[in-house]
Structure formats: C-alpha cells, structure tokens
C-alpha positions in Angstrom: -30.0 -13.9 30.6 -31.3 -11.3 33.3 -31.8 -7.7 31.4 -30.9 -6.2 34.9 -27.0 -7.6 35.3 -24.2 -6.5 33.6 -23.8 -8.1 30.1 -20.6 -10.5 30.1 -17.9 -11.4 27.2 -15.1 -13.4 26.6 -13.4 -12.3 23.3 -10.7 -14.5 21.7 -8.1 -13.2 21.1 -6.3 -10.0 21.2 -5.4 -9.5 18.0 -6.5 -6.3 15.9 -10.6 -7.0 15.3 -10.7 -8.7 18.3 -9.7 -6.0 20.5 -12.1 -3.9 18.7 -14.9 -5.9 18.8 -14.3 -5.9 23.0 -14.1 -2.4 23.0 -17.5 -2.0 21.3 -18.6 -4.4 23.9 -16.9 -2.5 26.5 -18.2 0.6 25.7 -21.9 -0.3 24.9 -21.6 -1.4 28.9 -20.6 -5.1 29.1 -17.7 -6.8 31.1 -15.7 -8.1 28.6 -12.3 -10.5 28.8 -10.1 -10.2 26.5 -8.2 -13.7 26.0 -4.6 -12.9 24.6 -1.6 -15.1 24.2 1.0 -13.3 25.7 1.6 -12.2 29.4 2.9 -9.1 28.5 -0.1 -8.0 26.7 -2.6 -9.8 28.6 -0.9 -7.4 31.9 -1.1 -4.6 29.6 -4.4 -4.1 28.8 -5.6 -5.1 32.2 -3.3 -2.4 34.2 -2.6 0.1 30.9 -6.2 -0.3 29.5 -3.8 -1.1 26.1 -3.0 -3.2 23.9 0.5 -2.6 22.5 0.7 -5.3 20.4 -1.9 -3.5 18.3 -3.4 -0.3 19.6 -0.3 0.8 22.1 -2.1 4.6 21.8 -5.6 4.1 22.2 -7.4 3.8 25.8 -9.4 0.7 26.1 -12.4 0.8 28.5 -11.8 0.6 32.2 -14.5 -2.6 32.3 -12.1 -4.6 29.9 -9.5 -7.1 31.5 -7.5 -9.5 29.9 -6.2 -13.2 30.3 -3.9 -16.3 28.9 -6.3 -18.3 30.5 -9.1 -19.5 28.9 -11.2 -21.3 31.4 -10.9 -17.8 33.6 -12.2 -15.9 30.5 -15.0 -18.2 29.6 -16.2 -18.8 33.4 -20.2 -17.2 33.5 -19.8 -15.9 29.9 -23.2 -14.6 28.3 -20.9 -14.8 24.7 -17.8 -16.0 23.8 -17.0 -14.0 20.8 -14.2 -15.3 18.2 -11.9 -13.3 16.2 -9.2 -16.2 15.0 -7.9 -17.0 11.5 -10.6 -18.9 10.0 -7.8 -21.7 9.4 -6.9 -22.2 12.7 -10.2 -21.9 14.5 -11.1 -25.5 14.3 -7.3 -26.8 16.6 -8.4 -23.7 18.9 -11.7 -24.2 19.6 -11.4 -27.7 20.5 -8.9 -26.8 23.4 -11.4 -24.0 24.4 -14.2 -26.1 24.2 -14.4 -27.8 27.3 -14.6 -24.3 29.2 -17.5 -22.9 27.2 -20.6 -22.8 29.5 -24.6 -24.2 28.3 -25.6 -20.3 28.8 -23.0 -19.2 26.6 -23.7 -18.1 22.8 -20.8 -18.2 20.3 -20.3 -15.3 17.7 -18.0 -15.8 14.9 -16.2 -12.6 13.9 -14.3 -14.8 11.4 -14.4 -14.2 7.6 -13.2 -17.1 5.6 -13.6 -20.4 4.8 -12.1 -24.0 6.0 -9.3 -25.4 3.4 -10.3 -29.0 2.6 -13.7 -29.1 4.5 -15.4 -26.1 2.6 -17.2 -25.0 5.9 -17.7 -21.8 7.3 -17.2 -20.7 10.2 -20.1 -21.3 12.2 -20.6 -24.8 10.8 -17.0 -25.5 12.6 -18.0 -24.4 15.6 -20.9 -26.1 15.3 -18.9 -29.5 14.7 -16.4 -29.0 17.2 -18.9 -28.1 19.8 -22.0 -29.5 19.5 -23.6 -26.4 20.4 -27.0 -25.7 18.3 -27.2 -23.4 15.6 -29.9 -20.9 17.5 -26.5 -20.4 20.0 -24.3 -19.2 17.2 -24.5 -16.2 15.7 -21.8 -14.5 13.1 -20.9 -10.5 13.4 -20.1 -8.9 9.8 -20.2 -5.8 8.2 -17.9 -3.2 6.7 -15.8 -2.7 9.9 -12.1 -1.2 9.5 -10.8 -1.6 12.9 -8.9 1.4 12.9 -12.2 3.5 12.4 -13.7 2.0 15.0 -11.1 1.9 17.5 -11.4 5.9 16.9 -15.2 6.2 17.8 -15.7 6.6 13.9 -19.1 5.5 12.9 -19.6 2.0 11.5 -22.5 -0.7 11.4 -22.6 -4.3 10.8 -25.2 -7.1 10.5 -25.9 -9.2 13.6 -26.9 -12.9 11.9 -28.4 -15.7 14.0 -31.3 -18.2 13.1 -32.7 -17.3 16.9 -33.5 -13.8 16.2 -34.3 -13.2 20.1 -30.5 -14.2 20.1 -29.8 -11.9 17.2 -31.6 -9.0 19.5 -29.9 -9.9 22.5 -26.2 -9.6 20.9 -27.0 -5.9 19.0 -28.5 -4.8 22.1 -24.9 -5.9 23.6 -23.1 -3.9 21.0 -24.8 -1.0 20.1 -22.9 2.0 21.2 -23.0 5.8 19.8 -20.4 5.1 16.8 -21.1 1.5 16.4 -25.0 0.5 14.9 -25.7 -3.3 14.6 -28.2 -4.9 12.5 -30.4 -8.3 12.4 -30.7 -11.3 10.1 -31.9 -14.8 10.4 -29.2 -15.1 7.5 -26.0 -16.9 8.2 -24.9 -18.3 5.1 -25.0 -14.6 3.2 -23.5 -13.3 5.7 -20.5 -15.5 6.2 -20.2 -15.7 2.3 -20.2 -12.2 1.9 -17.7 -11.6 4.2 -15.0 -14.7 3.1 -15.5 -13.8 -0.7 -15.0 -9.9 -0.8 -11.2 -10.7 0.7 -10.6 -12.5 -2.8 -12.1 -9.6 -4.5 -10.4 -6.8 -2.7 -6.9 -9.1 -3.4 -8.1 -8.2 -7.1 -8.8 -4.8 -6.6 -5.6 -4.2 -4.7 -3.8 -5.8 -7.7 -5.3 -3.9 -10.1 -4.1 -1.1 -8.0 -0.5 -1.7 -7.7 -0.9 -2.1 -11.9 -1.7 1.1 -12.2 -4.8 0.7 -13.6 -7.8 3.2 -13.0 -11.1 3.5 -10.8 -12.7 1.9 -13.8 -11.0 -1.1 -13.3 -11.6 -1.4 -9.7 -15.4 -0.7 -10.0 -15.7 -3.8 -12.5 -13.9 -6.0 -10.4 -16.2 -4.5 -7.7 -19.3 -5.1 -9.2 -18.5 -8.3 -11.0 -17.3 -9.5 -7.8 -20.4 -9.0 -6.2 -22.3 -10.7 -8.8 -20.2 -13.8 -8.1 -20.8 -14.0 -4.6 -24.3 -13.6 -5.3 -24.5 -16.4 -7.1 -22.9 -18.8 -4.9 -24.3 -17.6 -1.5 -28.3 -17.8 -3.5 -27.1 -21.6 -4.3 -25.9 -22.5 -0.9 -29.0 -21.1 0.2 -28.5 -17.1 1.2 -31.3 -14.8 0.5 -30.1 -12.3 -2.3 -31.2 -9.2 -0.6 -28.3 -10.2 2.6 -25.8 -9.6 -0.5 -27.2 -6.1 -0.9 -27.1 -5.2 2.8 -23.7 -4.6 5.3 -22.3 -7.7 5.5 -22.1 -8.3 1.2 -22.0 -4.9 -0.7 -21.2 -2.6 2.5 -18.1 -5.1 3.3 -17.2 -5.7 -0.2 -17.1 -2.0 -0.8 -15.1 -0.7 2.2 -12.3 -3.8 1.8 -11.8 -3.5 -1.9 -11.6 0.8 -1.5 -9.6 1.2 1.8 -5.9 1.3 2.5 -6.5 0.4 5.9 -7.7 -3.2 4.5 -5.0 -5.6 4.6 -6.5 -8.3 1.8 -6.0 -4.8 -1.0 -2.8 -4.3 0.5 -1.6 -7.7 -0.1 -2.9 -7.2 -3.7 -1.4 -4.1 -4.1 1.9 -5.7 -3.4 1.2 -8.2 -5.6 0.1 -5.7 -8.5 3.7 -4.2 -7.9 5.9 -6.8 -9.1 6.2 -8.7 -5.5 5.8 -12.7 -5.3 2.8 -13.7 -3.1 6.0 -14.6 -0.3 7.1 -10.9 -0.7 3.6 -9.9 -0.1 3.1 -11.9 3.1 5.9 -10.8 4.6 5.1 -6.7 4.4 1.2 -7.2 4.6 2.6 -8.9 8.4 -1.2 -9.5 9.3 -3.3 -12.5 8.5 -4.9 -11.7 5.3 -7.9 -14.2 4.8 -7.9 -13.9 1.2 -5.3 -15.8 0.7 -6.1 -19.1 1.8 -9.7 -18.7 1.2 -9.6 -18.5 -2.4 -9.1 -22.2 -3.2 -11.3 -23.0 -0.8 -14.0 -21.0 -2.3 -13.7 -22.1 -6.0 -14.1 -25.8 -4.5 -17.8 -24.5 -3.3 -17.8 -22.4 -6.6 -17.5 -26.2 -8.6 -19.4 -28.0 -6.1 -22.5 -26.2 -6.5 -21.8 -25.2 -9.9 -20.8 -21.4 -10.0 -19.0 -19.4 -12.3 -16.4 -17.4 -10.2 -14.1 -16.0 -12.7 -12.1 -13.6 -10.4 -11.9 -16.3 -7.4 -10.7 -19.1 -10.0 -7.9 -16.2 -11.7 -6.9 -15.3 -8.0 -6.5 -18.9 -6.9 -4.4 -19.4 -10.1 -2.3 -15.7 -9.4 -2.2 -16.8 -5.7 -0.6 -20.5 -6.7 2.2 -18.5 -9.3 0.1 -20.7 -12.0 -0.6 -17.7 -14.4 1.6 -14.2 -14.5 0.1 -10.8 -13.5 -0.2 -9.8 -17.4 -2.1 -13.3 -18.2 -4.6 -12.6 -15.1 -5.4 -9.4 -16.1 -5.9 -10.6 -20.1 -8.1 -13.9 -18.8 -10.7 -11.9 -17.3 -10.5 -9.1 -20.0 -11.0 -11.8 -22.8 -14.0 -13.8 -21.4 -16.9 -13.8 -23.8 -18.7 -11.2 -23.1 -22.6 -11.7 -22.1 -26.0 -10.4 -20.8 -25.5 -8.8 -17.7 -28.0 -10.4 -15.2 
C-alpha cells in the first residue's frame, strides 16, 4: 500500500457504527464506500452526504459515497471494514466474499460472539475467507456513535497480530476527535467487547429496579473480573482487559443512555418481557444473543461467570427479575482476587 495515494475503504453496512466508523475514515482523509442496503439511502448519502436512516441531521464527508453493490464497493479496497450483527456475519460474508481483493485487510467492528460455533468474529472471517490472520484486524474501544458522529472525542484499540497492519489501519483513522490505539491482541479485545454487552444488560436492569450506583459499580467491577478470567484462559493478555477495548468499553456501555445493550436492560428492569424490550430497544442489541454463547466458552474452558450464566437464565424467562437479583446477592461470598 503506497503511503502517497489516497487511503481506500469499503465499510459494510450503513447502519449506525458503521456509518461512523466511515466518517472517521472519511475525515482522517480516506475514500471510503459506504455499502447500504437500500437505494434510497445508498442515493442519500452519496448526493445528501446523509444518512437518514440513522444520522438524517449530520453532514457526512464529501469523500464518502455509497452503494447496494458490493463488488463496486470492494473493487481496489485497501480495507473492507465490517460493522454487521455478529450473528449474521457468517451468511453475509460468504456472498461478499468472492469480491474481496488479495490487497485487501478485513477489520471486524463486530462485538459478539457466534451462537452454536463459539467463535469470534475474526475467526469467522477467517473461516469463511481463507484470508490469514495478519490481514484481519478488529476495531474496539468505548465508542458511542452518537459522540463521535458529533466530533466528540473518543479512542479505541486497533488489534492485529501484524502490527505494521495494526499501524497502517490507526494511521487510516486517526483524526482530531478520534485517537486509535495498537495491540497484537485479538482475543482480549474481541472478548472485551462481546462480554461487556451482557454486563451493561445487568447494569441497565439493575437500573430500571431502582437500585443505586452501588449496585451498578459491583456488577461493573465483578463483570470485569469475569471477562478477565475467560479472555486470560482463551489466551488474552490481562493488561488488554485494563486498556479501551475491556474496562474503557465496559465502563462507557454499562454508564451511558446512548448504549442500547443498558437500554434493553433498563426495559427489562421495568417490568417488560425480553419481547417488549426488543421491540422499543429497535436496534440490534448484541447482548442478547451473545450471552448463551458466552457461558458455553465460560463451561468449556472452565470459568465462573455468574452474571453471564443469571443473564442467560433472565434472557430465556428461566428465573424472575427478583430471583436474579437474590442468586447473585446470595453467592458465597469469597477472597477478592
């Protein structure tokens, strides 16, 4: 990749992160093409510079075009950037994946894991590809898209095991409000990010309870401690845990309204079945489905994870708000490690 042309990037699809994501990319000076599913919006942010379906008030970058095609969005792509529901990436990517050029290096923006398989993210698109591991990178970090799609600062970790990769792709999307970081670490950060949706789902039901900032910094830190202990037995370094992509995400989805795995919580914590909750959260909230998929890693390798394995149980309708709250209250209480 020539430091001297313009930077190119295919970002699939159009959807709220997404279309963040291309505007960082936009705006830190890289053609980007946007690969929507709708004419209508596809024509709108290439003649509007917007995207009603999400952002109808907020001007994209002029160097940002959009398509329903995705052999025209792929063609000469320096990174094909994904920003799907983690369950349907693997249907997706295999009709995208004859399109996707030898040059071309795959981020994952995706935060949760595969129902059934117990993969993450970049091991699918590693699977359905065939594309080595040094060309796939993942993108995580405490990132509201709101925020960003106001300029308001935010940073997240770049993770590749090519760091010259790693480089390449925060060079691509380091702008004045957005500040990426590098790690060799994959797993910790793709474990980071899929687990915090299941806490902030307890958060935002401890919320809608009424119960206090206490309770929210328990489940906080107690969910932190649980993701550390998986992600260290799959193979993450602890520190990645500590950094943007474990405590920095965890933190700003379990704390902020704008973070639609508490709000589905909150809903819950207010007396509305998990149906209810779907239907006014509107947006795909990872958590969800990621939950079961986690406490079959969680028993695979061994791991305690009390809050995933109560959520899981809440999520199913297999134990009552009241009997959620009083099973992780009334574990036996031990050395905090």
């Amino acid at each position: 990749m020539s430091e001297h042309r313009t930077v190119r990037a295919a970002v699939f699809s159009a959807g709220s992160w997404g279309t963040a994501v291309a505007k960082i990319l936009g705006d830190a000076g890289s053609d980007v093409v946007l690969h929507a599913r709708r004419a209508e919006v596809a024509d709108a942010i290439t003649t509007r510079h917007r995207n009603p379906a999400y952002w109808p008030d907020i001007e994209l970058p002029a160097s940002l075009t959009a398509t329903t095609d995705p052999a025209t969005a792929l063609a000469g792509a320096d990174y094909l950037v994904l920003s799907i529901p983690a369950q349907s990436l693997r249907d997706n990517l295999a009709r995208w994946a004859p399109h996707i050029e030898s040059q071309t290096v795959i981020v994952s923006l995706m935060k949760g894991i595969e129902v059934g398989s117990g993969l993450r993210a970049s091991e699918i698109i590693a699977e359905v590809t065939g594309v080595s591991a040094d060309r796939i990178a993942v993108l995580s970090g405490p990132n509201l898209a709101a925020e960003i799609m106001t300029g308001q600062p935010a940073a997240a970790t770049v993770a590749c095991p090519d760091e010259a990769v790693a480089r390449r792709f925060q060079a691509a999307s380091h702008t004045s409000y957005f500040r990426p970081y590098t790690s060799p670490d994959v797993i910790g950060c793709e474990l980071g990010g899929a687990v915090k949706n299941v806490v902030a789902l307890a958060v935002g039901i401890s919320a809608g309870m009424g119960l206090g900032d206490n309770a929210a910094a328990l489940l906080i830190t107690r969910g932190l401690a649980e993701t550390t202990r998986l992600a260290t037995a799959m193979g993450a370094h602890p520190a990645t845990l500590a950094g943007l992509s474990g405590l920095g995400d965890l933190v700003a989805t379990c704390s902020s309204p704008l973070s639609r795995n508490r709000t589905f919580g909150l809903h819950l914590g207010q007396g509305m079945s998990v149906t209810e909750a779907a239907a006014a959260t509107r947006q795909t909230t990872e958590g969800v489905k990621t939950a079961g998929a986690l406490l079959d890693l969680a028993r695979t390798h061994g791991i305690a994870m009390p809050i995933t394995e109560v959520m899981h149980a809440l999520l199913n309708e297999k134990v009552t708000l009241a009997e959620a709250a009083a099973e992780l209250m009334q574990r036996p209480p031990k050395p905090e490690r």
